[in-house]
C-alpha positions in Angstrom: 176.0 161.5 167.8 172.1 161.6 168.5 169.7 163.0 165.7 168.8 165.7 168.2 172.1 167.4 167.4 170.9 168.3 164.1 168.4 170.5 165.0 168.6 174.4 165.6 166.7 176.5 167.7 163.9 178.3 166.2 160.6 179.8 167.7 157.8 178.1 167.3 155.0 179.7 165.3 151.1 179.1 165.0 150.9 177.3 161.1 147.0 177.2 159.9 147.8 174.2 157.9 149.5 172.2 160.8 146.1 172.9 162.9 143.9 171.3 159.9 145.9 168.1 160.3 145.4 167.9 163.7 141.9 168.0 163.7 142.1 165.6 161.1 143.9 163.0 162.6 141.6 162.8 165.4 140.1 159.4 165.7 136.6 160.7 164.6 138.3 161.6 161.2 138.9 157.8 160.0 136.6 157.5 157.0 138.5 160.3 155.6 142.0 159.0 156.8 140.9 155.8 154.9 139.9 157.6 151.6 143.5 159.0 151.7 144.8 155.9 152.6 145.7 155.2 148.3 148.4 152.2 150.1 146.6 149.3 148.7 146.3 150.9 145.1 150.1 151.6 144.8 151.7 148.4 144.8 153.8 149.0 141.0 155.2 152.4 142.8 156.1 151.0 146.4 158.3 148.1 144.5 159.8 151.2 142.6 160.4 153.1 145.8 161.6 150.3 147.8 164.3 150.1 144.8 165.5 153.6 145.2 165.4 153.8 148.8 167.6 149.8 148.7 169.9 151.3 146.6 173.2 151.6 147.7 173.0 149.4 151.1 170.1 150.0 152.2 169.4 152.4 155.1 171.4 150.7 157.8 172.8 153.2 160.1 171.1 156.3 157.9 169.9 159.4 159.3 166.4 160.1 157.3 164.4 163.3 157.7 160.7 161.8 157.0 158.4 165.2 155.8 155.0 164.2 157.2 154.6 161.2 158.3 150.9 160.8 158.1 150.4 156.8 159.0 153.7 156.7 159.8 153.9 153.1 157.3 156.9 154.4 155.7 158.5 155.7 158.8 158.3 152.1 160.7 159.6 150.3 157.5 162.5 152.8 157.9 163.1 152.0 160.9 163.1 148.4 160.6 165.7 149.2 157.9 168.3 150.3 160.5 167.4 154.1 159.7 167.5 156.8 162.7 164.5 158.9 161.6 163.4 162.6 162.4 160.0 163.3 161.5 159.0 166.3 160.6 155.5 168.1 160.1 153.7 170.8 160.8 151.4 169.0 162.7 152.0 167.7 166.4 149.1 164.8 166.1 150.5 163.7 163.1 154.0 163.6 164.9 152.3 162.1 168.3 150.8 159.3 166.3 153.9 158.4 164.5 155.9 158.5 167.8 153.2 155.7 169.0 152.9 153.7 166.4 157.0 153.3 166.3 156.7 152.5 170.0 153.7 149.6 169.8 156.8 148.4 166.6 159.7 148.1 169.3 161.4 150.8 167.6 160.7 154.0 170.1 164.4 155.2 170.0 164.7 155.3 165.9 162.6 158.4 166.3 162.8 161.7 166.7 159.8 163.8 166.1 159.8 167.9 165.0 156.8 170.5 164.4 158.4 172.5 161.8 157.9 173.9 158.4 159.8 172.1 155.6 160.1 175.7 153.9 162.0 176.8 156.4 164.0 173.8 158.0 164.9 173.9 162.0 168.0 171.6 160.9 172.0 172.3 160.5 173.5 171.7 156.9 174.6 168.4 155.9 172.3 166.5 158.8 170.9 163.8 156.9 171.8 161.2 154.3 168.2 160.6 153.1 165.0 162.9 152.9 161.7 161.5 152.0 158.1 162.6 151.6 155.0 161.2 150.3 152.3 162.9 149.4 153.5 166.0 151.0 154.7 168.9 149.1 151.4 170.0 147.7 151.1 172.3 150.7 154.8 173.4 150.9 156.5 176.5 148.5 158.3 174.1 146.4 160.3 177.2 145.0 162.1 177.1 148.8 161.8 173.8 149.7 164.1 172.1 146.7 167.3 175.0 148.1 166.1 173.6 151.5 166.5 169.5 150.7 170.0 169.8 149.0 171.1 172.5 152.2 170.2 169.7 154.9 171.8 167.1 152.8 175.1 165.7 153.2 177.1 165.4 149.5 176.1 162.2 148.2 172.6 162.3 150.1 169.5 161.6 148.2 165.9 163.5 148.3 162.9 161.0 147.3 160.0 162.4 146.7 156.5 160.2 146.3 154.3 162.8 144.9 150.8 163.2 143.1 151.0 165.3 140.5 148.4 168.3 138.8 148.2 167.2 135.0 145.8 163.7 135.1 141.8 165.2 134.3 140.4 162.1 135.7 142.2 162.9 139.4 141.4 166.8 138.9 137.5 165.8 138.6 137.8 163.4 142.0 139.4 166.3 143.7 136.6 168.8 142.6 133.9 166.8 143.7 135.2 164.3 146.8 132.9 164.0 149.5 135.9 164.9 151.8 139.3 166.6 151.1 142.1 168.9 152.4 140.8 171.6 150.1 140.7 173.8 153.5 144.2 173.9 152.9 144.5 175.1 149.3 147.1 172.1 148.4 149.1 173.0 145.0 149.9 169.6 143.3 153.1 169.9 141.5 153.8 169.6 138.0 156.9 167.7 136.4 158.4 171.0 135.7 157.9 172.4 139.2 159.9 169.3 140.4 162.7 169.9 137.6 163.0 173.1 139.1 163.7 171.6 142.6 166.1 169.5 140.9 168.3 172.3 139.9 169.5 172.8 143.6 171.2 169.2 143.7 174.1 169.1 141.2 174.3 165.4 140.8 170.7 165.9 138.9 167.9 163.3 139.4 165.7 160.9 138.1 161.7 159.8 138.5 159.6 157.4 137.2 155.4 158.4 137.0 152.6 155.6 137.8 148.7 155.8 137.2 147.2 157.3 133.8 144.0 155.8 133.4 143.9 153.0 136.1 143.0 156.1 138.3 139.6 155.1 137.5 139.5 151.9 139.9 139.4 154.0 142.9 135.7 154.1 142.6 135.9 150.6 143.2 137.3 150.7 146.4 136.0 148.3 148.9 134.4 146.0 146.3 135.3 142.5 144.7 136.1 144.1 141.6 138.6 146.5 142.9 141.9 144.4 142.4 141.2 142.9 139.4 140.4 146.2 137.8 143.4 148.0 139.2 145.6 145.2 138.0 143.9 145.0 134.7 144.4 148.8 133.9 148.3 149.0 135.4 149.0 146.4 134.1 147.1 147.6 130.0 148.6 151.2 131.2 152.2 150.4 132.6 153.9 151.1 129.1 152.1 154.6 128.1 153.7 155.8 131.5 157.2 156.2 130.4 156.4 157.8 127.1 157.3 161.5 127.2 154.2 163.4 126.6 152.1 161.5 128.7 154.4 161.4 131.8 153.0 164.9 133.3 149.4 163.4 133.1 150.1 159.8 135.5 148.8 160.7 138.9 151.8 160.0 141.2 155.8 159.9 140.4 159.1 158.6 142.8 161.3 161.2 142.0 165.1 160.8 143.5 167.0 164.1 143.5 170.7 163.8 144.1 172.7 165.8 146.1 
């Protein structure tokens, strides 16, 4: 049965934050699609992720909704995983870029792209087997989106989440005072409770893991010869103060799995 089939028919509505992204994934916008661009930083979290996501068989012959693809990195790794994929974002560039980039991979029929708010989900009940998002949900109503994860989720489907977070001071002050930023779109980083509360839609519960306290501070390296060793360093001096209780809510990023 094609991906396709999972979708219903909704009118399409003009979305404010959808037309910031696609002005800022023109090609004029790379400096700030590179200052985004955290990939090389998060090499502790995409073993973790790769974990979860492995789990269970791997995603051979899976239907995964992707939430904003950005880059569209994760989306091609899915796809190379034997994973049918429809993207979904509120932003057509994003979507036409993803769509390309999946092409130039060989893998042009994994994908099936949707403008859509993740709110308020154009897709049947029980469609998919896996939902991701990464770095995403600051600028969706997380209040509707958890009810709308487990609804699109067959029973025994999974919803990973690769999220920052609001609680680390150190990321607050780079968001305050970056050069560039999506602040034009009022994001709402979430808090460990916020996601707790999505987690109470999926009755199988969930579990998460947080990454960065203090090695946060390396960014301001980027792009010298001192970057990796710094990062590492910090992790590595770090890595055990981020599964302590009260200083899980104040790491920058957490893979949280919510199961339906």
């Amino acid at each position: 049965m094609p991906v396709e089939s999972s979708i219903n028919d909704q009118p399409s509505t003009i979305n404010p934050i959808g037309e910031f992204y696609d002005r800022f994934w023109q090609p004029e916008n790379r400096a700030a699609q590179e200052e985004h661009d955290f990939h090389s930083f998060q090499r502790s979290l995409d073993r973790a992720l790769g974990w979860v996501l492995n789990e269970g068989g791997g995603l051979a012959l899976k239907i995964v909704l992707e939430i904003g693809p950005g880059r569209a990195r994760d989306t091609e790794a899915f796809a190379r995983g034997g994973a049918r994929i429809i993207a979904l974002d509120v932003s057509a560039k994003s979507l036409e870029l993803a769509r390309e980039r999946l092409s130039r991979a060989g893998f042009a029929d994994r994908i099936f792209c949707v403008v859509g708010d993740a709110a308020r989900m154009p897709f049947r009940e029980r469609a998919f087997d896996l939902t991701f998002s990464r770095f995403v949900i600051a600028q969706i109503d997380t209040e509707a989106l958890g009810p709308e994860l487990a609804r699109v989720l067959r029973p025994g489907g999974r919803a990973v989440l690769v999220e920052p977070l609001s609680g680390n001071p150190l990321v607050r002050l780079y968001r305050r005072f970056a050069p560039t930023g999506c602040r034009e779109t009022a994001p709402r980083y979430v808090s460990l409770g916020a996601v707790r509360g999505m987690a109470a839609s999926f009755p199988r519960g969930w579990r998460h893991r947080e990454f960065y306290l203090v090695s946060v501070i390396a960014l301001a390296l980027r792009g010298t010869p001192l970057f990796r060793p710094v990062s590492w360093l910090l992790q590595l001096v770090e890595s055990p103060f981020t599964t302590w209780g009260p200083l899980r809510g104040l790491c920058w990023v957490l893979v949280a799995e919510l199961r339906r």
